[in-house]
Each structure stands twice: as structure tokens, then as C-alpha cells.
N, C-alpha and C positions, 0 to 999 in steps of 0.2 A: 568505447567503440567509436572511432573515427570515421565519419559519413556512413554510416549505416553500415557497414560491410564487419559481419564475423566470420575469420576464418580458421577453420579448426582440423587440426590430423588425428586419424587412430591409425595407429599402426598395427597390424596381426604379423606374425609370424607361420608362414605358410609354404608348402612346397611345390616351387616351380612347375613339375610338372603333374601331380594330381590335386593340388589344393588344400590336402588337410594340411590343418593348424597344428604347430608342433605344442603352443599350449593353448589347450582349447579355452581355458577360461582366461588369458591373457589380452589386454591390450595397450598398445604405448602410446601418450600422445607426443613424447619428443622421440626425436629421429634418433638421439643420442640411446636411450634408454631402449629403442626397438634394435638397434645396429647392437649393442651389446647383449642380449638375450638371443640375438641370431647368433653368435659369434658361441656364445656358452651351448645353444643346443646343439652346434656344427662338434662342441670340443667332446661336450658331456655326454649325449643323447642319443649319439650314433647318425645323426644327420650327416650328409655329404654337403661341403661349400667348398665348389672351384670357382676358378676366375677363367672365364675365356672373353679376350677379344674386350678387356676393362668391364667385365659387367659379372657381377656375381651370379652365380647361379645356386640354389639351397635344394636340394633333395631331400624327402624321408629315407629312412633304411629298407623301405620299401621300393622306389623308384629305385634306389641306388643299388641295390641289388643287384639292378637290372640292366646298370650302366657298363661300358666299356670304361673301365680305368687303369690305366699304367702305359707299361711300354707298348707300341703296337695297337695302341688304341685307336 
């Protein structure tokens, strides 16, 4: 540890718009490791992952239910 200073990430995986964790007992400390378990629940799980405007956005199948998605949206 260089000058005193520890700095440390946990990653959760969680949905944008009401907060549950899509795994509750999960957590990542590299970005790499948390950015590929979002990617597996978006393919596997039924989570929704779009992109608007360069910024991800992660749904459960619950919010997303509830989304406008496709044409005319």
C-alpha cells in the first residue's frame, strides 16, 4: 500500500431501474469479471441490456416487461 491509501471495487450486478440483484449472492472485484456476468445474465436470464445515448442500461424481466421495445417505441 503506497501512502496510506487502499482502494478497493465490488461490483453487484443489479437492475437500473428497481435495484434487485440479478445474483443475489454475487460480487465482482474486477470490472472485467462484473462487465461479463452482466453480459451472461442480459443473454441467459432473460435480463434486458440496451444501449442509449453510449451508456448501458440492464433491466430484470420484470422492469422490462414493462418497457416500450421495438419499432414505434
Amino acid at each position: 500500500m503506497a501512502g496510506g491509501i487502499d482502494i478497493t471495487a465490488c461490483y453487484r450486478i443489479v437492475c437500473d431501474n428497481c435495484q434487485v440483484r440479478a445474483e443475489p449472492d454475487d460480487e465482482y472485484h474486477l470490472f472485467a469479471d462484473a462487465h461479463a456476468a452482466r453480459d451472461r445474465v442480459a443473454e441467459f436470464d432473460g435480463w434486458l441490456l440496451t444501449w442509449t445515448g453510449g451508456f448501458a442500461t440492464l433491466l430484470c424481466p420484470e422492469c422490462s416487461a414493462q418497457e416500450d421495445v421495438g419499432p414505434g417505441a
